[in-house]
Each structure stands twice: as C-alpha cells, then as structure tokens.
GUZABA-773570 format. One line per 8 residues: number of its first residue (from 1); their letters; for each residue x, y, z of C-alpha. Coordinates in Angstrom, 2 decimals, padded with zeros to 5 digits. Layout:
BEGIN
NUM	A	X Y Z  ... .
//
This chain:
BEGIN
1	XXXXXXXX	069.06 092.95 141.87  070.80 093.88 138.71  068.15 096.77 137.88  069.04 097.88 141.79  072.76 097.51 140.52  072.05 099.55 137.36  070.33 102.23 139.58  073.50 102.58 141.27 .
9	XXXXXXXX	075.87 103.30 138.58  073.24 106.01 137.04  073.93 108.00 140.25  077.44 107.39 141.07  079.43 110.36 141.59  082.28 111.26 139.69  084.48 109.95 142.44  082.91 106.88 142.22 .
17	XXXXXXXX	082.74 106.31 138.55  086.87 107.11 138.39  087.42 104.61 141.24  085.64 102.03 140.35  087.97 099.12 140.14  086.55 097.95 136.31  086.69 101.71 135.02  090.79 102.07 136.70 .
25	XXXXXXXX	091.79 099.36 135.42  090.77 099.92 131.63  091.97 103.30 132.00  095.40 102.03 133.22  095.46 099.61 130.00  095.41 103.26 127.90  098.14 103.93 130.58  099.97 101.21 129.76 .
33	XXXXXXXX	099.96 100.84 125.61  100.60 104.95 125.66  103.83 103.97 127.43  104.61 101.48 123.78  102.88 104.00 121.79  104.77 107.39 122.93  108.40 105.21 123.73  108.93 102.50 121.06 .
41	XXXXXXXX	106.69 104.38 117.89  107.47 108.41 118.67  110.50 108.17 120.39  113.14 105.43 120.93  112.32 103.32 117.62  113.25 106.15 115.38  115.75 107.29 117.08  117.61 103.44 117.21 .
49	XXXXXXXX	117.05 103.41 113.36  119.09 106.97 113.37  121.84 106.16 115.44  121.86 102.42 113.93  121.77 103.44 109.78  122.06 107.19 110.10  125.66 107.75 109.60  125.94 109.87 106.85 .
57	XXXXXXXX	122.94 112.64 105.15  122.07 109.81 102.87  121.65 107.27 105.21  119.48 109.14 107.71  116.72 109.69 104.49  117.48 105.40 104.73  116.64 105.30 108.30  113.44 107.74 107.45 .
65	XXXXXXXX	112.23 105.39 104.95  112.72 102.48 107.27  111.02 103.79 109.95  107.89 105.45 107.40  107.75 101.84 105.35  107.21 100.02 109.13  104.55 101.66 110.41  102.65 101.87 107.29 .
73	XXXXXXXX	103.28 098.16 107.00  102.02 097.93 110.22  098.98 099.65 109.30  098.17 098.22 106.60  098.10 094.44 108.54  095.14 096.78 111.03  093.00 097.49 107.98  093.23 094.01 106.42 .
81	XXXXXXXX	092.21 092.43 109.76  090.46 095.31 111.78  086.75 094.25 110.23  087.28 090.86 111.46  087.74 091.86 114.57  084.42 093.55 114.76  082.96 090.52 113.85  084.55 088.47 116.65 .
89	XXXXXXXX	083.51 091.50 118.90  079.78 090.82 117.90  079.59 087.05 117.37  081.25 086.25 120.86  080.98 089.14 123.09  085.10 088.49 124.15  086.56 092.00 124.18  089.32 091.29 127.41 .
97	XXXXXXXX	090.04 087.86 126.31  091.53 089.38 123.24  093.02 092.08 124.19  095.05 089.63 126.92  096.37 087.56 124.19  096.89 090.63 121.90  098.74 092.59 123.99  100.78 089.92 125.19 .
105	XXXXXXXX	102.09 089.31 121.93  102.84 093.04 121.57  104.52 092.99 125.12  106.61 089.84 123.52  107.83 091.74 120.51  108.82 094.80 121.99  110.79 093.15 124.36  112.32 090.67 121.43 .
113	XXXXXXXX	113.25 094.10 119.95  115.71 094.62 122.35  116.82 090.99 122.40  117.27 091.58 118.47  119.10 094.88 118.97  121.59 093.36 121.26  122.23 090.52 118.96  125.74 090.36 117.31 .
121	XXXXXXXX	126.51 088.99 113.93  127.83 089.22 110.71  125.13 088.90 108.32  124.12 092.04 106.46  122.14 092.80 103.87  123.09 095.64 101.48  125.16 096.94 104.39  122.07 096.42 106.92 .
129	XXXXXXXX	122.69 094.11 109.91  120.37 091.26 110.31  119.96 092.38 114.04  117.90 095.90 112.32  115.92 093.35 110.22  114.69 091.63 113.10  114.04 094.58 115.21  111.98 096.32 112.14 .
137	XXXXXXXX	110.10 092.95 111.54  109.68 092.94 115.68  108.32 096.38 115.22  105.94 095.71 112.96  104.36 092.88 115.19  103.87 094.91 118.08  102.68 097.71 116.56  100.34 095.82 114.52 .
145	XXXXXXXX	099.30 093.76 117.86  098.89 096.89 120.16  096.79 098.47 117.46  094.60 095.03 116.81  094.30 095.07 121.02  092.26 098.79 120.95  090.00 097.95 118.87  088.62 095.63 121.66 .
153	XXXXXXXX	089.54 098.27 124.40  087.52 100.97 123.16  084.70 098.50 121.96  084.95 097.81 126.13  084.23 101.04 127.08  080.83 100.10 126.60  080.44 098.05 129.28  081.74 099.86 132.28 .
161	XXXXXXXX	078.62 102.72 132.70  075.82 104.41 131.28  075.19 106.22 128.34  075.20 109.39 130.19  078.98 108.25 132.01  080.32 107.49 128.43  081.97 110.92 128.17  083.57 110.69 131.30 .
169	XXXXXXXX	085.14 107.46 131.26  086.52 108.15 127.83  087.95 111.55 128.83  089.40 109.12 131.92  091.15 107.32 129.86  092.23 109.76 127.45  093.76 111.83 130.64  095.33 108.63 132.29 .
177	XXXXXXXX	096.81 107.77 128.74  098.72 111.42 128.73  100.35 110.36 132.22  101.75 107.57 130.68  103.46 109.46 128.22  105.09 111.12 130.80  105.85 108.46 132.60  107.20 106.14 130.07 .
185	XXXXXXXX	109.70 109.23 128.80  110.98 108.17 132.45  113.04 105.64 130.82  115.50 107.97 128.92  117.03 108.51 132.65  118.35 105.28 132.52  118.62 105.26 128.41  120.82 108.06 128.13 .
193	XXXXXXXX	121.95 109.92 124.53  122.76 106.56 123.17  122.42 103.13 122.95  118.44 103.67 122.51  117.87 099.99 121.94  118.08 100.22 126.02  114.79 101.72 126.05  112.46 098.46 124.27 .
201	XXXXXXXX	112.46 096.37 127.38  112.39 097.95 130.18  109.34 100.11 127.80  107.96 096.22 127.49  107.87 095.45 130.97  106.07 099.05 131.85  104.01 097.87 129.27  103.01 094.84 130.81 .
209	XXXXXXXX	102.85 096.04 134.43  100.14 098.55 133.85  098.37 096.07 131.76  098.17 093.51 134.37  095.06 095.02 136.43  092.66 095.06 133.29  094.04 091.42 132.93  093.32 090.54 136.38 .
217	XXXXXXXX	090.15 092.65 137.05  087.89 093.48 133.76  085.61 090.81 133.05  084.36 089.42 130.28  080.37 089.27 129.40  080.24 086.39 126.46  077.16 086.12 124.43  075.97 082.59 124.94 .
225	XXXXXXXX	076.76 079.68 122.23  072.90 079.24 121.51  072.59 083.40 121.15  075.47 083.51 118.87  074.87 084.60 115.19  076.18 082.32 112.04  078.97 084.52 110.65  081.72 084.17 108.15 .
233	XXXXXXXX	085.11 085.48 107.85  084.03 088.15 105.18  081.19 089.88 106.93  082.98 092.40 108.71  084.33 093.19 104.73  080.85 093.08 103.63  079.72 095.13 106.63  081.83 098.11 105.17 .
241	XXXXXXXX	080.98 097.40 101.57  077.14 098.03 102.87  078.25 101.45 104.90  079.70 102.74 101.75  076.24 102.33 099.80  074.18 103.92 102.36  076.58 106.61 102.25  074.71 108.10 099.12 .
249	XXXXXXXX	072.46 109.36 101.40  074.75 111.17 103.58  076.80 112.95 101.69  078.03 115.41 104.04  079.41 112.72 106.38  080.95 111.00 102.97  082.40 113.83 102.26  083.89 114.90 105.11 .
257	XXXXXXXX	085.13 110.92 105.66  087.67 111.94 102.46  088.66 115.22 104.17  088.99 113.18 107.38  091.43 111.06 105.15  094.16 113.94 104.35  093.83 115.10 107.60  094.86 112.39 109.74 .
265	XXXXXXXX	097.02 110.81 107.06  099.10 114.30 108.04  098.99 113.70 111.58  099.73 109.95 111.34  103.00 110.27 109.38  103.80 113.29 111.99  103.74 111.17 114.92  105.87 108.73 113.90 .
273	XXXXXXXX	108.31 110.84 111.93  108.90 113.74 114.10  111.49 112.62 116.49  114.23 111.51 113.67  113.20 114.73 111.78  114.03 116.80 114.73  117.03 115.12 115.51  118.41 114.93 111.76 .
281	XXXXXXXX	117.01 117.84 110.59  116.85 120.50 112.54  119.56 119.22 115.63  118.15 118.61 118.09  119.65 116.48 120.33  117.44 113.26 122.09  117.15 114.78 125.77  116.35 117.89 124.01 .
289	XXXXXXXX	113.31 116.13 121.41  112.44 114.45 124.82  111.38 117.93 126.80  110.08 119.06 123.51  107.57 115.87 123.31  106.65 116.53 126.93  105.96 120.49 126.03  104.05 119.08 123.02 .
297	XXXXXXXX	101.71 116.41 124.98  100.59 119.21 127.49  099.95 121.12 124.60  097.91 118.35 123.04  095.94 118.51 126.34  095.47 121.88 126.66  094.38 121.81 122.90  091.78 118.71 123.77 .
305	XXXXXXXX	089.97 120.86 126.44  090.47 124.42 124.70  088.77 123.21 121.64  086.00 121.24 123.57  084.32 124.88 124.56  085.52 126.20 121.35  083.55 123.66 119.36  080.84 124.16 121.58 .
313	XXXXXXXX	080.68 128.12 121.01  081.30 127.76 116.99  080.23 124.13 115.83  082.32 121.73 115.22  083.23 122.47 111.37  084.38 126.14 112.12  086.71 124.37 114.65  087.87 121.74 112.57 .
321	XXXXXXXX	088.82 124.37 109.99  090.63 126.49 112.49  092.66 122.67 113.51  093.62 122.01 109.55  094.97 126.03 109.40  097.18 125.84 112.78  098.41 121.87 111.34  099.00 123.59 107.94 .
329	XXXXXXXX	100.97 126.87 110.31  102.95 124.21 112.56  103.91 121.99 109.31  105.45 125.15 107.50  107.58 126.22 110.46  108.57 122.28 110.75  109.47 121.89 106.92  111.20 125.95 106.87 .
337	XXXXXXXX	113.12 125.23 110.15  116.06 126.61 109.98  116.76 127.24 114.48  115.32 125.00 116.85  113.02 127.84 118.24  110.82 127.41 114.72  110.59 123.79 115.37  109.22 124.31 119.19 .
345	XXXXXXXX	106.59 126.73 117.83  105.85 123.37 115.27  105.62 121.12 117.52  103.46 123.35 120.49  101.19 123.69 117.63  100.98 120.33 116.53  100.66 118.84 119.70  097.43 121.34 119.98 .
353	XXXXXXXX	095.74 120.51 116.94  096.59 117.24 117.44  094.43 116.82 120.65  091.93 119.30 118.52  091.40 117.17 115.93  090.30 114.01 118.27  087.99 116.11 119.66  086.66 118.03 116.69 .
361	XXXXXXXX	085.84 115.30 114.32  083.88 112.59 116.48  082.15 116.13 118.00  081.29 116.05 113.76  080.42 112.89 113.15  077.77 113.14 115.97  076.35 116.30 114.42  076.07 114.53 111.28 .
369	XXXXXXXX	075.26 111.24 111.92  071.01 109.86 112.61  071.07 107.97 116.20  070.42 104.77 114.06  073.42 104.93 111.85  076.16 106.54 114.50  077.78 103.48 115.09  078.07 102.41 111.74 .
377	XXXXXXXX	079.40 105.57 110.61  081.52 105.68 113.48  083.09 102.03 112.45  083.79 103.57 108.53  085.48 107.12 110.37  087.88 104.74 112.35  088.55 102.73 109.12  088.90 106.19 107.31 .
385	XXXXXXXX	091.80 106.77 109.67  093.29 103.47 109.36  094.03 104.06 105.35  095.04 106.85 105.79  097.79 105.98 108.51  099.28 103.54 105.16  099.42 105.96 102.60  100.91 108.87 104.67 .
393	XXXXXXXX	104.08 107.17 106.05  104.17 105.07 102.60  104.89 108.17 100.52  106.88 110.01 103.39  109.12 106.77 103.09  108.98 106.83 099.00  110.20 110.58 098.90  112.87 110.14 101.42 .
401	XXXXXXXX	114.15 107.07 099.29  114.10 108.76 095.73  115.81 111.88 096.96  118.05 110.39 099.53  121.53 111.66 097.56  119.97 115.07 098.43  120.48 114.82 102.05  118.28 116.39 104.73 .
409	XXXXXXXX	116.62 118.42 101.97  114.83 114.81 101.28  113.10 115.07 104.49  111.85 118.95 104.33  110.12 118.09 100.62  108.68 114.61 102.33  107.62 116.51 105.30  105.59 119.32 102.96 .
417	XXXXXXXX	103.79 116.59 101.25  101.83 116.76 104.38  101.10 120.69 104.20  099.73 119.22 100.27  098.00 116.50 102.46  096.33 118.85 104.96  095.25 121.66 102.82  093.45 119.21 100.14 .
425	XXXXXXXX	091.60 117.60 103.67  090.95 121.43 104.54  089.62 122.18 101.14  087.35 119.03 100.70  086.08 119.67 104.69  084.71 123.21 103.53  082.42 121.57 100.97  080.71 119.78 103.93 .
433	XXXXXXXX	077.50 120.60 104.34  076.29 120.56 107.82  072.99 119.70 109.35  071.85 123.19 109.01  072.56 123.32 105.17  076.00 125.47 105.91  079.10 124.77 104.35  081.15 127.16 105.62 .
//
C-alpha cells in the first residue's frame, strides 16, 4: 500500500503535485508569514518608527537606529537558538507542531503591536513613549518567532514529494510567497498615509488566516519514543563546531561561506532599511514606497527566473559575480540619490539581484558540495546568513546613531557601508575555486 502510494506521487503531474491539499497548504503558510514579513518588517514597522520618533533630521537617524538595533536583536535570538531547533527537528520528527505554537506566538505579538501602539500614557523615556518600547520589544518577538517557525517549514518540505518534486514545490512556495506580498500591501487601502500602527493587526489576522490550513491539514510524522536518539541541549552547537572542522577540506565552499557573509549581510540590512530610507531620504512619500515595493518584488521575480537560465548557461559563480556588481550598481544610485527616479532604478535592481542571489548561491553550494555532506553544508550556509543578518543592521544602526547631528547625510554614509560590505563579499567570492579548479 504505501509503496503503491509512493508510486503515485513519483508520477503525479504538475497539476497534481500543486493541488495536493498537504503541498497548498504549506505553500499558503509562505503565503501567510510573507504577508508579516513584507508588512510589519519592510513596510509598516519602519515607517510607524518614522512618523512616531522622526520629527526632526536627527530624530529620523533615531528612528533608523531603532528600527536597525531590532531586527538585528531579533537575529541574533535566531542564531543563539536556531541549532537547537535542528536538534528538536531530528530527535522528535515534530516540524508542524512547532511551527503551530511558533507562529502563534508571532501572530500574538504582531497583533499586541498594535494594542501597544494604541496605548496612551505618560511615561517616556529620554523623550520615547513607553507605548514605542513595547511595540519595539513586540517586534522583536515576532520577528524572532516567525523566523524560529521556518526553520521547521522548510525542514517540512521534505515530506510532501520526491526528490525529483523538490524543485517544484519549493519554487511553489517561493511563487505563492510573492502573492502574498502583494496581497498583504492590500492593507495600506485601509491604512492610509498615516497612522501606520493601523496596519499590525489587521497584518496579524491575514497572518493567521492563511496559516490556518497548514494548521488544520499538514500532518505530523513523529519518530517513535523507542527510535528517538539521546541528545543534549548543546549538540546542535557541537553539530556546527564539527562542520567548521571538516571545512578544511573544502575550502572553496569555506571560502565562499565568508563571501556569502558580506553579501547577504548587504541584502539583510536593505530589506529592512529601505522603506524609512526612501521615505526620509530621498521623499518619497508611503503610497509612493508602496508601488515602488510592488515594482521591486516583480523585479525580484523576474530576477529569480532570469538568473535560473543564466546560471545554467554560465555556472553559477559567473552569475553570482554579475548579482554582487548590479547590488554594488543599485546601492550607489540608493546612497547618491539625489531624485526619486535614481532610487527606482535602486530598488528595480535590488529587487533583481535580490531574487538572483537566492537562486545563485544554493545553485553554488550544490556545485560544491559531495552528496554526503550537502546537508550539512547547507545547515552552516543558512547559519552563514543568520550572522550576517546581526552584524549588518547592528552597524547600519551604530552609524546612524554616531552621526545623527548630521542629518540625512547619517543614513547615505550607513547605507554605503553596504557597497564596503558587498564588494569585500565580491572580492573574497572570486577567490573561490570551483569544482573545475576555476576561480574566475
């Protein structure tokens, strides 16, 4: 029966495989925490912070290092906790029952964000309203929460086909995921040009709505308590400790783990800086960032399938290399931007390289890695990104601070630490050697 069963899914059509209730419903949860990711992180968080610190030049570098400190607190609570999860993920086999009680708690705290932002009172701190406090600590929770939940929802992906269907269902996702950044951006129709705290919960309960079939439907597949191994809370730590050693004898993936690094630690801080940059910086109003971040998410997937043949036709470093030079192009018009046209050439190009890149470096680590050691080297590129995602917003935040007399000029030099950021991860990516001895 189940090697009948297993038969079956090897020779599903595509049709089948995308309406299969399992497969839909996982691909609506990427639906459903794009909505948090794209609204509350990109969008409507930064753009509270602005309208809720930014009064003057000097307080808008405040709001930037508010928003920059957050999410690299945020990430730092993922890294410190991420390799336990892996161990859970192996020791029990639960992959939906955590991301239920994960997301929930994200769902929670983005919709206490906009209990918190409606909350009146007198207490400040160095002129800063309890209410932000508790919004920015609110923040930090769900975003820490809907990052801890996809490290169980890709670990799922696993589960729902065959080897050979893996590319498809993750493409799925990815594709569904884009729609929900469109659709969550639905919510600055009823937002408006101010009061942005509006936008956390309604954003939390199109958060949990679209979550609610992978809730319902996915099952789980537990190991069984006599088949589970003896593991302590440090293993996952000691798991990473071991990938590092073998790592000696892979240089080229080392190497290009530390270009990886600079690279995403550019795009990273990007993400979640460039909706208060355009707004502050370069003045652009919200309804106008908002059609910009739609232009930029088609160009992010026109980018993901332009570069998928282009990687195929010229190897994946050559296409990596051409990503890093259009980020380093689109971060030079964003930090020289004088009109809003250079900042719509910025962001069109970020938002393809940004797609790029996804596709470009896994494409890499494949090429690099032996079958035997892809999902451990796989497990330190993910980490890779993790750090990175700290140290990025954490010195974007630091620059904005220190020069934050100098008005919006303390954004432009925090925003070219990235161009420093991306050509160093360009420069250490060309030492790679590849599996055919090339390193260029």
């Amino acid at each position: 029966m189940n090697q009948r069963h297993v038969g079956e899914r090897q020779h599903r059509s595509q049709l089948a495989l995308y309406l299969s209730l399992p497969i839909l419903s996982w691909a609506f949860y990427d639906f459903a925490n794009t909505i948090f990711s794209s609204n509350i992180n990109t969008v409507f968080f930064p753009f509270y912070m602005d309208e809720v610190l930014g009064t003057n030049e000097v307080m808008q570098q405040v709001a930037s290092t508010f928003i920059s400190y957050a999410n690299a607190l945020a990430s730092f609570f993922l890294v410190v906790f991420s390799p336990l999860f892996g161990v859970w993920i192996d020791q029990t086999g639960y992959k939906k029952r955590f991301i239920v009680w994960f997301a929930s708690i994200s769902i929670l705290f983005t919709f206490m964000m906009g209990v918190f932002a409606n909350l009146e009172t007198t207490t400040n701190y160095s002129g800063v309203p309890l209410s932000l406090f508790l919004v920015v600590a609110s923040f930090v929770i769900a975003k820490f929460f809907f990052n801890s939940s996809l490290v169980f929802y890709d670990s799922m992906m696993g589960d729902l086909g065959t080897k050979e269907e893996m590319p498809l269902i993750s493409g799925y996702g990815v594709a569904i995921g884009y729609l929900g950044t469109i659709f969550g951006l639905l919510v600055y129709l009823y937002v408006g040009n101010s009061d942005f705290h509006r936008a956390f919960i309604p954003t939390a309960i199109l958060y949990l709505l679209f979550s609610l079939p992978l809730f319902f439907i996915n099952k789980d597949t537990p190991i069984p308590k006599e088949q589970r191994k003896t593991t302590k809370f440090f293993d996952g730590y000691k798991e990473i400790l071991r990938t590092f050693k073998d790592m000696k004898q892979y240089k080229a993936i080392f190497t290009f783990m530390i270009a990886y690094f600079f690279l995403n630690d550019a795009i990273a801080t990007t993400i979640a800086m460039m909706a208060v940059y355009a707004t502050t910086i370069v003045g652009f109003s919200s309804g106008q960032f908002i059609i910009l971040y739609l232009v930029s998410t088609v160009s992010t997937i026109i980018g993901s399938l332009a570069f998928g043949y282009i990687t195929k036709a010229i190897g994946a470093k050559r296409a990596i290399t051409i990503v890093a030079l259009l980020m380093i192009i689109a971060l030079t018009f964003a930090v020289f931007a004088t009109e809003q046209w250079m900042f719509w050439i910025a962001g069109s190009m970020f938002g393809i390289s940004l797609g790029s890149m996804w596709v470009t470096s896994r494409t890499f680590i494949i090429e690099l890695s032996p079958d035997e050691k892809r999902g451990q080297f796989f497990g330190l590129f993910a980490f890779s990104g993790k750090v990175s995602s700290i140290i990025g917003p954490a010195v974007y935040g630091t620059v904005t601070l220190w020069m934050k007399d100098y008005g919006t000029l303390a954004s432009r030099v925090a925003l070219s630490t990235l161009i420093l950021m991306t050509v160093i991860g360009l420069f250490v990516h060309l030492k790679v050697h590849d599996n055919n001895g090339n390193s260029k």
